[in-house]
N, C-alpha and C positions, 0 to 999 in steps of 0.2 A: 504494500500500500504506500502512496506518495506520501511523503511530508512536506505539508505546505507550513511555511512562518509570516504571521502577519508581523510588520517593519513600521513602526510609526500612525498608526489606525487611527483614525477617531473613534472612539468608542458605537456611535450609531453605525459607522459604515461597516468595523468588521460585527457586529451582532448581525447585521444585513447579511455578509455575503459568509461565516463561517457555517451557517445551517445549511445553507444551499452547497456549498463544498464537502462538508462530510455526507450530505445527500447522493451528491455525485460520486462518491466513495474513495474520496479523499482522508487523508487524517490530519487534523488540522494539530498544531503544538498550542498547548494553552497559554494565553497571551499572562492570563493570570501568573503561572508560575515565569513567565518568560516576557516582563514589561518593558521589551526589546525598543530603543529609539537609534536613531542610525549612528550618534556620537555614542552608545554605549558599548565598553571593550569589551565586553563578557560575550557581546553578540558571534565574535568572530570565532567563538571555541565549537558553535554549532557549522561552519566551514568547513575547519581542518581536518584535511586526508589523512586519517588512521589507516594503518595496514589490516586489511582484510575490510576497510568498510569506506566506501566512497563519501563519506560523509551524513550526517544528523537531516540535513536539508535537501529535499529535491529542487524545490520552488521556496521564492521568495518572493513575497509581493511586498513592495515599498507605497506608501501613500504619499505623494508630493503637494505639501500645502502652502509652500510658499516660497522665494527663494534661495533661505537660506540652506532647505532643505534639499536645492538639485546640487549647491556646493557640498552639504555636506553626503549626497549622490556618489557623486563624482567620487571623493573621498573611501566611500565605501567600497567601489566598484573597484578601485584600486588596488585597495587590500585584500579584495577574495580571489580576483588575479592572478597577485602574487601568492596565496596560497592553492593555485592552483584547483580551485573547486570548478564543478562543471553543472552548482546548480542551476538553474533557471530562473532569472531574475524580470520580474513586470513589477513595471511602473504605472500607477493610479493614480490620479490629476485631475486640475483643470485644464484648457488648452495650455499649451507652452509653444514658445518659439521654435522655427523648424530645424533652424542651426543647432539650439541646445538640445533638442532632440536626437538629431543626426552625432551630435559629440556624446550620446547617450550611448548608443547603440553602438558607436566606434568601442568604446567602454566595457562592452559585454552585457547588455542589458537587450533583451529577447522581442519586449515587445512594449508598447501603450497605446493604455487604454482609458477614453475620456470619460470621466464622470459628467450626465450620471453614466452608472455601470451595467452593458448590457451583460447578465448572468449566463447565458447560451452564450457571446461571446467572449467571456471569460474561462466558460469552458473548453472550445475548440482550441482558445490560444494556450491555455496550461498542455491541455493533450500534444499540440503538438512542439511546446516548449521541453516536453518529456520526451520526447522521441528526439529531439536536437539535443537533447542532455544523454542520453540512454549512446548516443553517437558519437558524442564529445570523450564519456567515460571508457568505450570501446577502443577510442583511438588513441585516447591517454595509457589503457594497460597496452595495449600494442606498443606504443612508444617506449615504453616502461621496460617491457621483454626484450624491446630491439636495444636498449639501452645495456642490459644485462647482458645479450649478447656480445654487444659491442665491446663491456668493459671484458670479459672470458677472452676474446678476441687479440683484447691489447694486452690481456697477461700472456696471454699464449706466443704470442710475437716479441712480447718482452726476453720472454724463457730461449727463445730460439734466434734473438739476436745476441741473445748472453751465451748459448753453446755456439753461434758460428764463429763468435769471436774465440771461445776457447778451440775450435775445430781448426779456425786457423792459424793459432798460438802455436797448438801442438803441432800442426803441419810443419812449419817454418822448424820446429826443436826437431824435429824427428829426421826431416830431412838432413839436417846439419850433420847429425853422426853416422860415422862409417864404421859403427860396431852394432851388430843386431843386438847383444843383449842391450847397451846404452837405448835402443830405438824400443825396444819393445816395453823396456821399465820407462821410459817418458810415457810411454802410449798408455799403458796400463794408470800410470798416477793420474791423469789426464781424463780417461776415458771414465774414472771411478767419482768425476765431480757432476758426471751426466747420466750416466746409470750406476747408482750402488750395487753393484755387484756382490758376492758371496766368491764367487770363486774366478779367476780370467787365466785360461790355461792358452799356450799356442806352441804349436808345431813346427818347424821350418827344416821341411828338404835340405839338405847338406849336400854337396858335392863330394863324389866317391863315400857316401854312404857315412859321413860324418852328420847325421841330424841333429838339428837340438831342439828342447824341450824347456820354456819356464812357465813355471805355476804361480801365479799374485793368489792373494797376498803370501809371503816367503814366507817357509817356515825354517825351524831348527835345521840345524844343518843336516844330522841323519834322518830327520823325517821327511826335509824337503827333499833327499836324494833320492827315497822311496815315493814320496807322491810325485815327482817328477818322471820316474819311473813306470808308475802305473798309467798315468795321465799320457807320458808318451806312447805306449801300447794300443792306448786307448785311442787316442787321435792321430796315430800310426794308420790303424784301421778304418779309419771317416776320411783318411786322406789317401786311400788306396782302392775306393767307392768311388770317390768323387769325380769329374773328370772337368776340361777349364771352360763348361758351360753349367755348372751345379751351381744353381739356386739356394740361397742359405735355411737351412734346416731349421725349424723349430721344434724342440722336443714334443710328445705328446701332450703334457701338461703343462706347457709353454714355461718351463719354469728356468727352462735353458735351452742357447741358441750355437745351433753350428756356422759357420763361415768358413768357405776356402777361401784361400788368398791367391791371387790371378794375377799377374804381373807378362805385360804383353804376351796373353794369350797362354800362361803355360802356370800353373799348379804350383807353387812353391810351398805352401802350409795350408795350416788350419786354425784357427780361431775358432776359441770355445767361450763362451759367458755360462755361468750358471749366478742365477739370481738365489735369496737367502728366505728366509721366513717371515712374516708380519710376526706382529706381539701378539696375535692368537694364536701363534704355531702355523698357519695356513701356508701354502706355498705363495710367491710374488711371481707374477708372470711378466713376462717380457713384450711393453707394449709395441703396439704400431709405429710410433714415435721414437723409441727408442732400437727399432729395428732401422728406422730410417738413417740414427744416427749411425750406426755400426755399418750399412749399407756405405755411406757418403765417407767413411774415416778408412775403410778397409784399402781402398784403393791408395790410398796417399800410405799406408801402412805395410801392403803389399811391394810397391815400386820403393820404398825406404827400405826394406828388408832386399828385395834384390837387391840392389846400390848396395848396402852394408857387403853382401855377400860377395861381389864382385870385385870390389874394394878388398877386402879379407884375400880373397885369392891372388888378384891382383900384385897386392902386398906380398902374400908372402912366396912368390916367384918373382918378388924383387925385378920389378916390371916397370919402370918407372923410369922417362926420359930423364937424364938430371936437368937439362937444358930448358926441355919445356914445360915439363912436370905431366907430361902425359902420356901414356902409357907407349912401352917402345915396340920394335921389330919383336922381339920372342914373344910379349903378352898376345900382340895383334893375331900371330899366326895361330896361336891355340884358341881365343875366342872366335877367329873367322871360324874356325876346324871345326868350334862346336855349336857356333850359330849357324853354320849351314846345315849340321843334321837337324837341328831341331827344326829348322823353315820344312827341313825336306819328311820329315815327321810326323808334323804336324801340318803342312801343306801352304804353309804362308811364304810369302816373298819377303826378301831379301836384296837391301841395295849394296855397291860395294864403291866407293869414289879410293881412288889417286888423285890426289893432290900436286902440283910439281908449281913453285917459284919460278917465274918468268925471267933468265937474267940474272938468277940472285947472282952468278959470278963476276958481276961486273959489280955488285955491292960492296964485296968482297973486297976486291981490288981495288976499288976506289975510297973505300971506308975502314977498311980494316976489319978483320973477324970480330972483334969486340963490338963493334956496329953491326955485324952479319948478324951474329948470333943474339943481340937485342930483335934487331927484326922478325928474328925465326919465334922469339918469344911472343910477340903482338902477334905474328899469324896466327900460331896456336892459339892464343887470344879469343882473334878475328873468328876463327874455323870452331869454335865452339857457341858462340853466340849463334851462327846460325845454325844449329842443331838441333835437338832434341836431347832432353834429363836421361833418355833408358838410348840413345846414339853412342857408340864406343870409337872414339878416337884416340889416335895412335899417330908416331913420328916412323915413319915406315927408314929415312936415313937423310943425312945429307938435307938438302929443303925442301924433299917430298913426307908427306902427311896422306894416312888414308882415315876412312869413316867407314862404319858400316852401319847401317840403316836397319832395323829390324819392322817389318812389315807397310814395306812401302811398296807402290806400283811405280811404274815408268815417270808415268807426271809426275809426281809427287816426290821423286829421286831428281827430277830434273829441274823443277823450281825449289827446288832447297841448292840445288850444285850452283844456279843462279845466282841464289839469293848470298851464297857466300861468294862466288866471283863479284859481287856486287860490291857487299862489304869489303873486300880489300882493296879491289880496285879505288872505291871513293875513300880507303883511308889515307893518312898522311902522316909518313913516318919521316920522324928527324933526326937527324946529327945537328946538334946543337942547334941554330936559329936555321939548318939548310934543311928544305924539304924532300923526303925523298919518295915519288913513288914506282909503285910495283903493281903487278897481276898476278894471275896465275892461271892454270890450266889444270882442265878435269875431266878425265875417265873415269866414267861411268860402265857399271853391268849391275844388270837384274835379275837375281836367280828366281823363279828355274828360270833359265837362259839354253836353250836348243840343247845338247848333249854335255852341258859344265855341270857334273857333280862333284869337280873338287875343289876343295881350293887354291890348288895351282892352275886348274884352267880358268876360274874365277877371274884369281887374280890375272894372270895373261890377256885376260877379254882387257879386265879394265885396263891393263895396262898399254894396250895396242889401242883404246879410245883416246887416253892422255896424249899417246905420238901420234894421232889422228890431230888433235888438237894442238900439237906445237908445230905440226905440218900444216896446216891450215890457218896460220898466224898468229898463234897465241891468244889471251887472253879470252878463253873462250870454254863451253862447256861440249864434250862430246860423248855420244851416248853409244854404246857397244856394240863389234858387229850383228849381224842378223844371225849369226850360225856359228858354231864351233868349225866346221870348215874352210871357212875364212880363216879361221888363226892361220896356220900356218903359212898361209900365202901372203898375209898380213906381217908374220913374226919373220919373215922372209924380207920382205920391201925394207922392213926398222934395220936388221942385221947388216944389210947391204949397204944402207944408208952410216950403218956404224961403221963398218970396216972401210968406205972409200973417203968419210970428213973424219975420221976419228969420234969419241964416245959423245952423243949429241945429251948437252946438257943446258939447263936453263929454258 
């Protein structure tokens, strides 16, 4: 039933119209206990939106008797405004101005009506004052929900601008070190600010069957060698299932998640999460949200753990240009050796560039090896910036440099060969305030490549691209014959050209 409040009445006018409103089946509020005038503060406590109840009043009817009354109007209309009420407010009168009217209604005031008062239209306007209220109140809880939504919304955005910034912390720490355990204890301290974990165990393939195994959080030294232990065995087996298209597992009762680690295309471990107990004992499951994190961190986790590994190997065959700090002629031949089985394996391509210094002997001679060999330092430089993080580059001797590409096509071999003749050619190297520049040239091949399965017909392709290339005027990119048959007709013309000018260098 509505509640109507009579506001300022003359005593004969609401005795008139309260019988005919509870007639119409209204409830009126007794003016007795409620001898409401429009400057009284107690009025505004029958307004304010308590939770769970739209307010004391539907309708308010004001009687306007003179002018002090539409100021102190106005005044009122203000303050129920502001407390956001959506009752129905008429105004009863003699005639008034149309302006102060129209500043009525701007106001929030529904409707007036002249005295005298017709009773049939005081009813049709309350009915349909009610149905403008019943719409107003509809559109306020809608605003209200979308408002709640809204604030979930910005905590949820909060939470996930506060992990990408930790996503990216730990990206930048992880990649810095060249030792897996250092990379997997950052990731674990890291990982445990965004999911509380119970337990983070992980796997990592070894080379020649050295694997390793650490369990977070660390225990005792004999325990931790036995749960390292067991834990290895165990994600020995998930990582011998799995293959480098496996989707990350979640256990049955979500309460732990599998992840293999994929690093271009090929299986190097496994990552294990198992989540702990609430304070009723019940299991914690591992949400949507939290899968997404472990999805978006594994890949930066994975390519840091190869890099560590490669490094690790790298290191200890003591592989390492002293000149240019990049890895030399012995590291290069045994990584080509084993990244072209894996390309031919696993069925992916494989680029291979030669690198060769346009001239550097005229640097030489006119600058002095101590200037040579600064230069040689910038190209390696140069020749890394336009690569790729998982690209292995190597000083193959003298001021040739190769690259090998792991899962490139033809294009994509050839605008990178580009993009580094580009870089050197536009750099400017100095001997003191004297500028000095330089090119270079590049041979290219792309396994598979016609009948090259090894790496010395590999390398010969590329190597017969590069003297393709300083026969064709240097400074320039060229891409391998069409056929292994060519070579030797090709490695024929080079020979020839060696034995009748002497060793063709630069």
């Amino acid at each position: 039933m509505s509640k109507v409040l009579f506001i300022d009445f003359l005593p004969s006018l609401e005795e008139a119209v309260r019988p005919f409103l509870k007639d119409s089946g209204f409830h009126c509020l007794p003016s007795t206990s409620f001898p409401f005038v429009l400057n009284n503060e107690c009025l505004y406590g029958l307004f304010g939106r308590r939770t769970g109840d739209l307010g004391a009043v539907d309708v308010a009817l004001i009687h306007l008797k003179h002018q002090a009354s539409i100021e102190e109007t106005h005044s009122f209309l203000h303050r129920v405004r502001e407390m956001n009420s959506t009752a129905c407010v008429i105004l009863l009168g003699d005639s008034i101005e149309s302006e102060v009217l129209c500043e009525m209604l701007r106001n929030g005031v529904y409707d007036y009506l002249s005295l005298p008062l017709s009773f049939d239209k005081l009813k049709k306007t309350i009915a349909k004052g009610l149905e403008t209220k019943v719409n107003a109140d509809n559109m306020l809880c809608s605003m209200s929900l979308t408002k709640e939504r809204l604030l979930e919304e910005k905590a949820r955005l909060q939470i996930w601008n506060r992990d990408l910034s930790r996503i990216y912390q730990m990206t930048q720490t992880i990649t810095s070190f060249l030792n897996p355990g250092m990379t997997v204890g950052a990731f674990s301290e890291t990982i445990k600010q965004m999911i509380p974990y119970e337990t983070l165990s992980l796997f990592l393939k070894g080379r020649g069957g050295m694997d390793q195994v650490w369990v977070f959080p660390q225990q005792k030294e004999g325990a931790e060698r036995e749960s390292a232990k067991g834990e290895g065995e165990r994600l020995r087996a998930f990582f011998l299932q799995c293959h480098e298209k496996s989707e990350p597992k979640a256990a049955s009762n979500g309460n732990e998640i599998i992840i293999p680690l994929i690093a271009a295309s090929e299986k190097i471990g496994i990552l294990r999460i198992e989540m702990g107990r609430n304070e009723g004992g019940g299991l914690l499951c591992i949400n949507e949200y939290q899968t997404q994190i472990l999805l978006m961190v594994s890949t930066a986790l994975s390519l840091s753990l190869r890099n560590a590994q490669m490094y690790q190997e790298v290191k200890a065959l003591a592989a390492t240009d002293e000149l240019t700090n990049v890895l030399n002629r012995r590291a290069f031949l045994n990584i080509l050796g084993r990244e072209l089985k894996r390309s031919h394996r696993l069925g992916t391509t494989l680029a291979l560039f030669i690198i060769d210094l346009d001239h550097f002997k005229r640097v030489n001679d006119r600058y002095g090896h101590i200037t040579g060999d600064a230069v040689l330092q910038e190209i390696a430089l140069l020749i890394r910036q336009a690569i790729r993080e998982i690209d292995v580059m190597a000083r193959y001797g003298g001021e040739e440099f190769v690259v090998i590409l792991p899962e490139v096509n033809s294009e994509e071999a050839e605008v990178t060969a580009e993009r580094m003749r580009h870089i050197v050619a536009s750099h400017i190297f100095r001997k003191e305030k004297e500028a000095i520049h330089l090119s270079v040239s590049i041979g290219v091949v792309i396994f598979p490549f016609s009948h090259a399965t090894n790496p010395e017909d590999l390398f010969h392709l590329a190597d017969v691209a590069l003297y393709l290339a300083k026969k064709k005027g240097r400074n320039r990119v060229e891409m391998s014959l069409p056929d292994i048959e060519n070579l030797a007709e090709a490695l024929q013309s080079k020979e020839g050209v060696k034995e009748s000018n002497g060793k063709t260098t630069g």
